[in-house]
N, C-alpha and C positions, 0 to 999 in steps of 0.2 A: 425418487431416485436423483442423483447428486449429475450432474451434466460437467462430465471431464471437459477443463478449457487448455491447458496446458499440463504438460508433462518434461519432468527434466529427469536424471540420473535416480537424483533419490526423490524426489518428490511431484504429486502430482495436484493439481490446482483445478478446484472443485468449484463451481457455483453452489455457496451454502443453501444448504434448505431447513426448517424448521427444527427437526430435528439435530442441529449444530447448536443451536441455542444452549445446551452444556456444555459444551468444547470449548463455548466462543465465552461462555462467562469464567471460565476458570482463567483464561487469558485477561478481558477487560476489566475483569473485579481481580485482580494484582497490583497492588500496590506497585509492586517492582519495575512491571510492566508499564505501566499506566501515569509514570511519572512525567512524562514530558505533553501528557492530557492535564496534568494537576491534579493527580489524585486517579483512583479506583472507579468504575461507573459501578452504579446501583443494576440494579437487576430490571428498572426500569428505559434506564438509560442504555443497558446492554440490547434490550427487547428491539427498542428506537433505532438504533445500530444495525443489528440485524433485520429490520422494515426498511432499511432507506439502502439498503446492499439489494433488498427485492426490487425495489424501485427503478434503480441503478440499471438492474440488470435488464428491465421493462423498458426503459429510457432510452439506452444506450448501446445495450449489446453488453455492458460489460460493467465491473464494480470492483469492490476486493472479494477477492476469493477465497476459500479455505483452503490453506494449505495442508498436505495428509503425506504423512510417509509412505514413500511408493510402495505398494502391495500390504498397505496394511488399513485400519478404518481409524487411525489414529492422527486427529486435526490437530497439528503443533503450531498453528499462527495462521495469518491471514496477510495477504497479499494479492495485487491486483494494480486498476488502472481505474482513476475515478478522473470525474473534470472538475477544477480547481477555480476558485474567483483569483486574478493574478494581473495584475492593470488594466482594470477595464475590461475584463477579456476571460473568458473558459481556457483553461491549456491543458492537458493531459498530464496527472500527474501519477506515479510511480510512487505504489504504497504500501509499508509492510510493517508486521507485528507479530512477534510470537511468544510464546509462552516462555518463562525465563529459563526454565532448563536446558531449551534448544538455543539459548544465545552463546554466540564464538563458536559454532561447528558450521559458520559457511550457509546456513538453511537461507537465511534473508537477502545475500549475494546474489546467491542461485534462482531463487524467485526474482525476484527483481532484474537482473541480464533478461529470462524467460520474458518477463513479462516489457522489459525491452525492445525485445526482437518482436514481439507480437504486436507489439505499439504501431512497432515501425514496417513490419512486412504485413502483418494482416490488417490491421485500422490504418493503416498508412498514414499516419503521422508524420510530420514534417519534424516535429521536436517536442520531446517528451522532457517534464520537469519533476523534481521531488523537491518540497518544500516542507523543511526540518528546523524542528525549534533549536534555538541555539545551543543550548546547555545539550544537546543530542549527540555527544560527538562519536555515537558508535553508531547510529544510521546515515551520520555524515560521511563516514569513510564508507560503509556500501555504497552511496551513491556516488565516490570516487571510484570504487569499483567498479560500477555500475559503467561509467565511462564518462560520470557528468562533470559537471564542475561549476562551483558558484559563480553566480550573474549578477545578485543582485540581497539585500536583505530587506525585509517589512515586519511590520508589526500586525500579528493577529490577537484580536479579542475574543477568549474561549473561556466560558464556565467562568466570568466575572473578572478577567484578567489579563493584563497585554503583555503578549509575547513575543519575543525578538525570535524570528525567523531567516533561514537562509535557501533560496531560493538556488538550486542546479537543473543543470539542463545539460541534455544532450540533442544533438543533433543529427538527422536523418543522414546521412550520408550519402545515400541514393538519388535523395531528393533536390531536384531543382529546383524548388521553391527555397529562398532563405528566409530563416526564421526570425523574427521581430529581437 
């Protein structure tokens, strides 16, 4: 059974379990989808994904989630809070992907603020980041939606290739600590 973490209007945000492993490959083996990974994952690589999301959730309390339309068993992307390698340093990063049907109705916005507020009221995080390849320029604006705003760009080496990245962040607002 699937362990509800967050819940918004339409959607509610599942700790996936084995049984997602079909949901979650019709999302990672897309093309469409999977373009700012460099490509499709194999079914191997989909497996691996879903293993390191169990780990995640062992580790930490927390990973990406499956996201499911509210009141139904229908997983349309994945979204969550993973920790990031980011100067020397772990930072809490803000992360989302769904199936291409569900892209421009708002679904990846919504997750993301959710998993915002969760960052920052219940892991009480001081500042939360989403770190997007650059050619990405429609998870770029959720994370302007989001409330973040670029800090900084680096280059990541993924599946044999470096890529230009742009780093946002937002910050706790409640919180007294200031962030790096």
């Amino acid at each position: 059974m699937r362990r509800l973490i967050l819940e918004t209007p339409r959607l509610q945000l599942h700790e996936m379990v084995l049984d997602d492993f079909k949901s979650l490959s019709l999302i990672l083996q897309d093309e469409n989808v999977m373009y700012a990974y460099n490509g499709a994952f194999s079914e191997e690589e989909t497996m691996a994904w879903l293993q390191k999301q169990f780990r995640r959730y062992k580790e930490f309390g927390f990973g990406l989630w499956g996201v499911f339309l509210a009141g139904t068993n229908e997983m349309i992307g994945q979204s969550g809070i993973t920790m990031q390698d980011y100067k020397e340093m772990k930072v809490p990063e803000i992360g989302y992907l769904f199936a291409y049907k569900y892209w421009h109705q708002g679904y990846a916005t919504e997750a993301a603020i959710a998993c915002r507020e969760y960052g920052f009221g219940t892991l009480c995080f001081d500042a939360m980041y989403s770190i997007i390849r650059d050619t990405n320029v429609a998870s770029q604006k959720v994370a302007l939606r989001n409330g973040m705003r670029p800090i900084d760009t680096i280059i990541k080496h993924y599946r044999g290739v470096d890529m230009p990245h742009i780093v946002f962040r937002a910050n706790n607002a409640g919180s007294r600590v200031k962030a790096d």
